[in-house]
C-alpha positions as CSV (number, residue, x, y, z in Angstrom):
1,X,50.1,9.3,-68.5
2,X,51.7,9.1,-72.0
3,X,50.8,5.6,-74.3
4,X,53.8,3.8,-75.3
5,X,53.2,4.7,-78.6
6,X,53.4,8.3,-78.0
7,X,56.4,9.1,-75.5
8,X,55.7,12.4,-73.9
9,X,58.5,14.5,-72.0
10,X,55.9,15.6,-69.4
11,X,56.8,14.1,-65.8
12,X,53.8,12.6,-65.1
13,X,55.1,10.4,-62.0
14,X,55.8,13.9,-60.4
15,X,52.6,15.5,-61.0
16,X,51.4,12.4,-59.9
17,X,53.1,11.8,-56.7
18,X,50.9,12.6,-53.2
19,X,53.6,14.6,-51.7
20,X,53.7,16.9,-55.2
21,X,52.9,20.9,-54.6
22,X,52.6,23.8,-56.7
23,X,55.0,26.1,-55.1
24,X,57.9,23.9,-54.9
25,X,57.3,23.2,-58.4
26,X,57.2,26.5,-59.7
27,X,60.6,27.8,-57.4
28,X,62.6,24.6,-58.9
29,X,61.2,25.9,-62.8
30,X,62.2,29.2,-62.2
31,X,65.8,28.5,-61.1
32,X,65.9,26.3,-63.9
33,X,65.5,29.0,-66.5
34,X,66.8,32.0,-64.3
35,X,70.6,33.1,-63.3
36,X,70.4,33.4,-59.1
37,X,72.2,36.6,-59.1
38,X,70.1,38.3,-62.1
39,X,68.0,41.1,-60.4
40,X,65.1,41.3,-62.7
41,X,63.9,37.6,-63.3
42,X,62.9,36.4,-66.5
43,X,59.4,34.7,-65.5
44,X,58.3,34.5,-69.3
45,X,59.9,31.8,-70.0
46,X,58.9,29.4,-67.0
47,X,55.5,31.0,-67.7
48,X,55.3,29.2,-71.3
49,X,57.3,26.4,-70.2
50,X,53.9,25.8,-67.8
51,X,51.5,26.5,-71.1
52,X,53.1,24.5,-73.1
53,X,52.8,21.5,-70.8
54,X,48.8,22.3,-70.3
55,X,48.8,22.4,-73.9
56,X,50.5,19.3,-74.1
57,X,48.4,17.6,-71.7
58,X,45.1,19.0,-73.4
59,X,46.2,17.5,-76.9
60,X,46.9,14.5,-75.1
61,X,43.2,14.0,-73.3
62,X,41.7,14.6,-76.8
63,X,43.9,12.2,-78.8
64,X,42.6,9.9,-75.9
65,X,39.1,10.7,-76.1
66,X,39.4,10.2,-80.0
67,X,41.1,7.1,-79.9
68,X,38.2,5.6,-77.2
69,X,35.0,7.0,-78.4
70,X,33.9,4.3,-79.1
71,X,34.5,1.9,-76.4
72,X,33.6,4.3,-74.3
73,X,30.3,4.8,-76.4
74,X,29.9,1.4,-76.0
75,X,30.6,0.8,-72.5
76,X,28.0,3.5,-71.5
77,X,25.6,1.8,-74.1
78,X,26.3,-1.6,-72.5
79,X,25.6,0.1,-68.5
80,X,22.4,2.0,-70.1
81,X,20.9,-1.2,-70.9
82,X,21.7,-3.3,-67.9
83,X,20.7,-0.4,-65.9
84,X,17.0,-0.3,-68.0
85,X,17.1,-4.4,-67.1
86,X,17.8,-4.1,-63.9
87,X,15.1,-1.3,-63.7
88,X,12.6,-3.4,-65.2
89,X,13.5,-6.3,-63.4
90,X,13.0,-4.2,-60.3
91,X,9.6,-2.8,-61.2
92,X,8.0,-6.0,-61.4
93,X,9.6,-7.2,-58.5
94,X,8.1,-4.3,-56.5
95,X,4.9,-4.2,-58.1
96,X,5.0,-8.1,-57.4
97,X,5.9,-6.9,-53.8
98,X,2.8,-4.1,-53.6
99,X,0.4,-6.3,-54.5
100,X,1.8,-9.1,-52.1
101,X,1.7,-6.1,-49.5
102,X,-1.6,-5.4,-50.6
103,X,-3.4,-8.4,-50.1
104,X,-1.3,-8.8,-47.0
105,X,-3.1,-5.6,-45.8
106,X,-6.4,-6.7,-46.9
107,X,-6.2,-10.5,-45.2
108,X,-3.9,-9.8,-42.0
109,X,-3.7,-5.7,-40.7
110,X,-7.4,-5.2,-41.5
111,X,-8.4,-8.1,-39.8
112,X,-5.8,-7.3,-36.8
113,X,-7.1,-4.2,-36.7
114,X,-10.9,-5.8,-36.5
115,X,-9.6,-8.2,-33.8
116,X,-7.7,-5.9,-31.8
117,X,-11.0,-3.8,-31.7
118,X,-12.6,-7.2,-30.5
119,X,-9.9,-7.4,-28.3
120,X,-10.4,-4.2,-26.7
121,X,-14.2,-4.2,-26.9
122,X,-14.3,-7.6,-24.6
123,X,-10.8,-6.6,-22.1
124,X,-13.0,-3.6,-21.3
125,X,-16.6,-5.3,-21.2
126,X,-14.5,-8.0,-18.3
127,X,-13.2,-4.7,-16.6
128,X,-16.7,-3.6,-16.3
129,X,-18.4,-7.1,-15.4
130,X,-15.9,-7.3,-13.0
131,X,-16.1,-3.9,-11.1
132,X,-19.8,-4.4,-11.4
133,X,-19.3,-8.0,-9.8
134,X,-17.5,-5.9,-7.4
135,X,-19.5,-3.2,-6.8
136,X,-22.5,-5.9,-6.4
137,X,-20.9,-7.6,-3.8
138,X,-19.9,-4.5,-1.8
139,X,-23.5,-3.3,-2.0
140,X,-24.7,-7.0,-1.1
141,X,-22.1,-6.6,1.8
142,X,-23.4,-3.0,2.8
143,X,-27.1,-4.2,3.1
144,X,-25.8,-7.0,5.0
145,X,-23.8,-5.0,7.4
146,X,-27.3,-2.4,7.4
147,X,-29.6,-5.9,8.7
148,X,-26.8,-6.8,11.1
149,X,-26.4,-3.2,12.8
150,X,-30.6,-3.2,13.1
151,X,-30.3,-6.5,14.7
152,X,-27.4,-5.4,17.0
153,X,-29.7,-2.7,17.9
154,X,-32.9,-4.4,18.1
155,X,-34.1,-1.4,15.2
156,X,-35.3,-3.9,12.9
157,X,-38.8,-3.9,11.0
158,X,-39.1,-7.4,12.3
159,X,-41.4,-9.0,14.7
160,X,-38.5,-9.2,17.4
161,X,-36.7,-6.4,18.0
162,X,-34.7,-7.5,20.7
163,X,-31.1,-6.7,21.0
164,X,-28.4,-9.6,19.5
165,X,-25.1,-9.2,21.1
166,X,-23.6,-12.5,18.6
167,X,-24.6,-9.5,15.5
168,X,-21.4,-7.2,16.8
169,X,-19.4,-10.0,15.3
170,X,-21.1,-10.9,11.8
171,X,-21.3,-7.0,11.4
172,X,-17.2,-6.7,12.1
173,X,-16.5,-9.8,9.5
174,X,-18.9,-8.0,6.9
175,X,-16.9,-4.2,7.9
176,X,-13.5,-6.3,7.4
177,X,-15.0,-8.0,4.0
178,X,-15.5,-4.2,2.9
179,X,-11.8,-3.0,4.2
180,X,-10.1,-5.8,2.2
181,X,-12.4,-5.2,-1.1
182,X,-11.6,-1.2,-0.5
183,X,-7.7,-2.0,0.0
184,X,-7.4,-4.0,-2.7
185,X,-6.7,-1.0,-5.2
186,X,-3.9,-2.3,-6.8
187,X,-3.5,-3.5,-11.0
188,X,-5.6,-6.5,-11.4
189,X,-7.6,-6.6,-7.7
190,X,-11.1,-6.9,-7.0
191,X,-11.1,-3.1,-5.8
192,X,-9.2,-1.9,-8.8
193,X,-11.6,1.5,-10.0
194,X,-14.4,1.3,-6.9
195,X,-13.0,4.9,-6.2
196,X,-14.5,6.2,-9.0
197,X,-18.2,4.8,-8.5
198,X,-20.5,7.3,-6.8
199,X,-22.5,4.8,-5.1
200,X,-19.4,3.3,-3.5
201,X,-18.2,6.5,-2.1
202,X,-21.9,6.8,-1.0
203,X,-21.7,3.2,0.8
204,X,-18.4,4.0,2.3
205,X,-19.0,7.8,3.6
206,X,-22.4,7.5,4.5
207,X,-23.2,3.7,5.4
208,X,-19.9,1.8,6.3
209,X,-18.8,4.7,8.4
210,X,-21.5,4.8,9.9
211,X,-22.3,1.4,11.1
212,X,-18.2,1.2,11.9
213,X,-18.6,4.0,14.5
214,X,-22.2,2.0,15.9
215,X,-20.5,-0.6,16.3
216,X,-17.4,0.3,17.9
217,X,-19.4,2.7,20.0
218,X,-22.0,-0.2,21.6
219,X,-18.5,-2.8,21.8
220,X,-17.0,-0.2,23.9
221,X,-20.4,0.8,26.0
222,X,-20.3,-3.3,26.9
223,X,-17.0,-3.2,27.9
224,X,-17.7,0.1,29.9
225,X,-20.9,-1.6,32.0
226,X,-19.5,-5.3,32.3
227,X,-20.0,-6.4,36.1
228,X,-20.4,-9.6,37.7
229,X,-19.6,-8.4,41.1
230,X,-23.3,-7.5,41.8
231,X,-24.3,-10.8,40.5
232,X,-22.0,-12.8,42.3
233,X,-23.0,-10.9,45.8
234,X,-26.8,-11.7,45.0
235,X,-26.1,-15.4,44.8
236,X,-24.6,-14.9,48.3
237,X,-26.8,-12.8,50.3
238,X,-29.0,-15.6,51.0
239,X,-28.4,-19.6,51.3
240,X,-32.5,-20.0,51.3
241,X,-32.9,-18.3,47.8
242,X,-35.0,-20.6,45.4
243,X,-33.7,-22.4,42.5
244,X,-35.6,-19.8,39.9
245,X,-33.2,-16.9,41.3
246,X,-30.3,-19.1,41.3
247,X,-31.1,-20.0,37.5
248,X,-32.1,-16.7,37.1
249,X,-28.7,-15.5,38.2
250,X,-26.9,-18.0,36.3
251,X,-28.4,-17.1,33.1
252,X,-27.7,-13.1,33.9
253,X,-24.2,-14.7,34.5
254,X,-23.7,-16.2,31.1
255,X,-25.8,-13.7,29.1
256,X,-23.0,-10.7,30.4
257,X,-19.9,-13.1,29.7
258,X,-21.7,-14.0,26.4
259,X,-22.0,-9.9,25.5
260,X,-18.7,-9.1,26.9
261,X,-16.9,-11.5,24.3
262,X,-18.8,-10.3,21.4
263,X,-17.5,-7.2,22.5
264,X,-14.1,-8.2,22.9
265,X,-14.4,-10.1,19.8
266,X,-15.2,-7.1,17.5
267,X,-12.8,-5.3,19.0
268,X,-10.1,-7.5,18.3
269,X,-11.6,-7.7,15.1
270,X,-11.7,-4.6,13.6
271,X,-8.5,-3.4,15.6
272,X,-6.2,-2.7,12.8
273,X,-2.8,-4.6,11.6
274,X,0.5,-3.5,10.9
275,X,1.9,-5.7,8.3
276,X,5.6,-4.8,9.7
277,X,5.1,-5.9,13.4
278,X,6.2,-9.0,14.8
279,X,2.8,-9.7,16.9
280,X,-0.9,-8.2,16.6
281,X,-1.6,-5.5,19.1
282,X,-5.4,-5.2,19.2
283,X,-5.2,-1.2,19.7
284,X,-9.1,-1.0,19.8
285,X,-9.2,-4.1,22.0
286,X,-6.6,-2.7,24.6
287,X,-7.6,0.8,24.7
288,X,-11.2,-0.6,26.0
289,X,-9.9,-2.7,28.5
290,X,-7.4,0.1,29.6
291,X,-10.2,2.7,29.7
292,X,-12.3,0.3,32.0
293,X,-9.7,-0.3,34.5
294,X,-8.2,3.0,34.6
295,X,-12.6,4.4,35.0
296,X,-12.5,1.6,38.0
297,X,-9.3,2.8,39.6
298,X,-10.0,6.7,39.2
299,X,-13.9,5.5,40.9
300,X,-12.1,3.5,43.3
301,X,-9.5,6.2,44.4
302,X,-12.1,9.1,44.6
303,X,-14.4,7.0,46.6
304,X,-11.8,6.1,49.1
305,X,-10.2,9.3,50.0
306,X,-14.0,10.6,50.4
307,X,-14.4,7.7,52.9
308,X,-11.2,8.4,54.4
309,X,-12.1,12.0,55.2
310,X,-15.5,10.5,56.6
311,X,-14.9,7.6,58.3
312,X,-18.0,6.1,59.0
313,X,-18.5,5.6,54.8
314,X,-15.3,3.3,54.8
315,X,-16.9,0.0,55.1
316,X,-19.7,0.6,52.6
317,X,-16.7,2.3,49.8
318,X,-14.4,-0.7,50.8
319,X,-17.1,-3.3,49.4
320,X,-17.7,-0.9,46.4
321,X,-14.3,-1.3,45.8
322,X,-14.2,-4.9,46.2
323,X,-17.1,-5.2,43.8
324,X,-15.1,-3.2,41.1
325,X,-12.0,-5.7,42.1
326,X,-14.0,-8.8,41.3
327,X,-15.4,-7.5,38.3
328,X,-11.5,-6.9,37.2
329,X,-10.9,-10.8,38.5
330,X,-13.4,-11.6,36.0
331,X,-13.0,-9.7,33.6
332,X,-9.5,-11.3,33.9
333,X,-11.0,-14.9,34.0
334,X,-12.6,-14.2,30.8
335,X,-10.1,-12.7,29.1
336,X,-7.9,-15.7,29.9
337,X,-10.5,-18.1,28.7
338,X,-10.9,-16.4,25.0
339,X,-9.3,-18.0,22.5
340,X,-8.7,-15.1,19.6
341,X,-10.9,-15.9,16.9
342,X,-8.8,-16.8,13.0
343,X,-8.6,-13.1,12.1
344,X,-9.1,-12.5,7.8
345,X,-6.5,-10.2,7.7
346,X,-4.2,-12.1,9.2
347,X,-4.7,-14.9,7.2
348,X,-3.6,-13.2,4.0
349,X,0.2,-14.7,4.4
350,X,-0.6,-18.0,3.3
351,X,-2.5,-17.1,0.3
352,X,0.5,-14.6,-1.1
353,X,3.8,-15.5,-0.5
354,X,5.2,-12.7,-1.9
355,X,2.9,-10.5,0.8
356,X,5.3,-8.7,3.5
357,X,5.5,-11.0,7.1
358,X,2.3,-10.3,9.0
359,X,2.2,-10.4,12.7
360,X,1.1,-13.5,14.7
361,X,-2.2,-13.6,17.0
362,X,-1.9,-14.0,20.4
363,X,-2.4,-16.9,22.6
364,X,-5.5,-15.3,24.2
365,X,-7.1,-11.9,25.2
366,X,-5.5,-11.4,28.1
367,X,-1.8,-11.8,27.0
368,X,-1.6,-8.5,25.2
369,X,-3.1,-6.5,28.1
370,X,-0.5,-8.0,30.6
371,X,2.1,-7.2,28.3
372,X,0.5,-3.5,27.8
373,X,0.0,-2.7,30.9
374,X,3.3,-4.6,32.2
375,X,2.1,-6.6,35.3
376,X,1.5,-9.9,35.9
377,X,-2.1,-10.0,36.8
378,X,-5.2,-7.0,36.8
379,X,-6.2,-7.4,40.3
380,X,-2.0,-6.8,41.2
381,X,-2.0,-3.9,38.3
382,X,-5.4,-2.6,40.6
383,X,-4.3,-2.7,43.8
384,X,-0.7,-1.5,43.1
385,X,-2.3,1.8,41.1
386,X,-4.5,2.1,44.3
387,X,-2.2,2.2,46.4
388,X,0.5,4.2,44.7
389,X,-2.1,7.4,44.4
390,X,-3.5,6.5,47.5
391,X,-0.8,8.0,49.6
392,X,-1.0,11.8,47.9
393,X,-4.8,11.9,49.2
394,X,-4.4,10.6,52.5
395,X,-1.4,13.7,52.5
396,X,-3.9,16.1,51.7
397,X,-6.1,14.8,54.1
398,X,-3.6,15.4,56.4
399,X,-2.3,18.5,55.1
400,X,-5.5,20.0,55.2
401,X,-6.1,19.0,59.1
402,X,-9.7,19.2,61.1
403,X,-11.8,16.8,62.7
404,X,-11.3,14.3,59.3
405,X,-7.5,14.4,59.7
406,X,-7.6,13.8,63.5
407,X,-10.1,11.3,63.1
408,X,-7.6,9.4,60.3
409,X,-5.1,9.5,62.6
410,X,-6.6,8.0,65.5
411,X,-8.3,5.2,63.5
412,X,-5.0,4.5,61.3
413,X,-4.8,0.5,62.6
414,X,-8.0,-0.1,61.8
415,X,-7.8,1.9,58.5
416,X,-5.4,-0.2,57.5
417,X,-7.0,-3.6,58.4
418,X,-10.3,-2.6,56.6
419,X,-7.9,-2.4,53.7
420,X,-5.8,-5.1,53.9
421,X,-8.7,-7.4,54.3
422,X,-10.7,-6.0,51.4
């Protein structure tokens, strides 16, 4: 724009203006200087009318530079020095800074770095004194479990060797001690990295399975040969017998109810539990006592339809089966009379309350198997099993016809009452 001292004709508000273009500009100078209805347009003269103006405009920026040399020298002299101030200024502030960094290196990072080596150094050296703790125990436990087994077998190097029912149980509480230390796996447990030490898959493949299946194995064998029926009918044979065989049998007595609930015990024991059940179902436990009725009733029923086709065997078969029915009563009795033993896993809930709901115990050992087998009693769940495949031999008997089917029939009444009164 023009000074006030030098007016200038050139429009500068025009060229000036944001809505300004070239083409417009140019159309309106040529009409300016131009006739409409002329065919051949003059652009010469628009064309210096335009050069002038530049020219104009050009003699214009260098009076202006002329006039403000100076100042303008100045004002870049003035900026050059602050600038070289502020530069200076800013050097010693970030030398000031490096050094400050500097010794902040030396006294803090390097030592963090030293501690945090330290800190690593001792978070592993407590990783590995714990798995070692761990590992220690779970060899302690092995050899522990290794004694117990010999003593439940009477294999020991000692002088006695004699069988100890009572070890079934301190062997299933060491086996369980070794389940919870191999389940704990998780970030921060006591079994956290025992995977990875050979000598713990050693303990577990070749000793802890091991001495799991002995011990299941000789539980179930008791369970298989329990009897008191042969006991109970020696005690009776004779009202003359002295009072060594009476003491004799009593001590047979408790010494086979003693071994039948270690037995049952380790069983229950080592069953395993379902964290998402509402009750524990000893699986191991039931499938024992299942097996042992269902060997008594498949004994019972072959016997009897061999008697049945020869008569004069009835009697003899009918107190065989009696004898297997008392065992059942007290098997029963017993049963009854356990109280379940505080089971570890089970026992978990009250230590973590953030652990899922665990499934009660039950009252007694006899509970569950009722509610298994869905009858009231054994001796009811015998008979009625008896009885219900009873009636397909006695139809083959008669299918089959001959002297044993003629015979049957002819001494059906008292057939019946042998039954009905054993």
């Amino acid at each position: 724009m023009a000074d006030a001292d030098e007016p200038s004709y050139i429009d500068y508000e025009a060229f000036l203006d944001p809505e300004f273009s070239p083409a417009a500009f140019a159309n309106s100078l040529v009409l300016a200087t131009n006739n409409p209805s002329d065919t051949p347009l003059d652009l010469s003269t628009p064309l210096s009318r335009v050069l002038f103006d530049v020219q104009e405009i050009d003699t214009h920026i260098d009076n202006l530079t002329t006039k403000s040399a100076l100042p303008l020298l100045e004002y870049t002299q003035q900026n050059a020095s602050s600038a070289t101030r502020l530069l200076q200024e800013t050097e010693s502030q970030v030398a000031s800074l490096t050094e400050s960094y500097k010794r902040l290196e030396k006294e803090v990072i390097e030592r963090h770095k030293a501690a945090e080596e330290v800190r690593l150094t001792a978070e592993r050296l407590c990783e590995t004194v714990k798995l070692g703790r761990a590992v220690s125990r779970c060899l302690l436990l092995g050899r522990q479990l290794e004694g117990q087994v010999s003593e439940m077998t009477g294999t020991g190097s000692g002088a006695s060797k004699k069988e100890d029912h009572r070890a079934l149980i301190r062997a299933s509480h060491s086996l369980i001690s070794l389940r919870q230390i191999f389940a704990a796996t998780g970030k921060g447990e006591e079994g956290e990295s025992l995977g990875r030490v050979n000598v713990i898959q050693t303990l577990q493949n070749d000793i802890v399975a091991n001495a799991e299946r002995t011990i299941l194995s000789r539980a179930q064998q008791v369970i298989r040969e329990f009897s008191m029926s042969s006991l109970l009918a020696s005690s009776q044979t004779s009202s003359n017998t002295s009072n060594t065989a009476q003491s004799s049998t009593y001590a047979q007595s408790e010494d086979t109810k003693s071994r039948a609930t270690s037995a049952l015990t380790t069983l229950y024991l080592l069953s395993p539990v379902k964290p998402q059940s509402s009750s524990f179902e000893p699986t191991l436990l039931l499938s024992a006592l299942q097996s042992y009725l269902q060997t008594a009733l498949t004994s019972s029923l072959a016997a009897l339809a061999r008697a049945l086709a020869t008569l004069p065997t009835l009697d003899r078969t009918l107190l065989e089966i009696a004898a297997r029915c008392q065992n059942i009563v007290a098997l029963e009795t017993l049963l009854g009379s356990i109280t379940p033993p505080p089971h570890p896993l089970l026992q978990t809930q009250t230590q973590s309350p953030s652990a899922p709901t665990l499934p009660t115990p039950p009252a007694n050992f006899l509970a569950p198997l009722l509610t298994h087998l869905d009858t009231s009693s054994l001796p009811s769940y015998f008979w009625r099993s008896l009885a219900g495949s009873l009636s397909a031999r006695v139809q083959d008997i008669m299918a089959r016809g001959g002297v044993s089917a003629r015979t049957l029939r002819s001494n059906k009444e008292r057939v019946r009452e042998a039954i009905r009164e054993c």
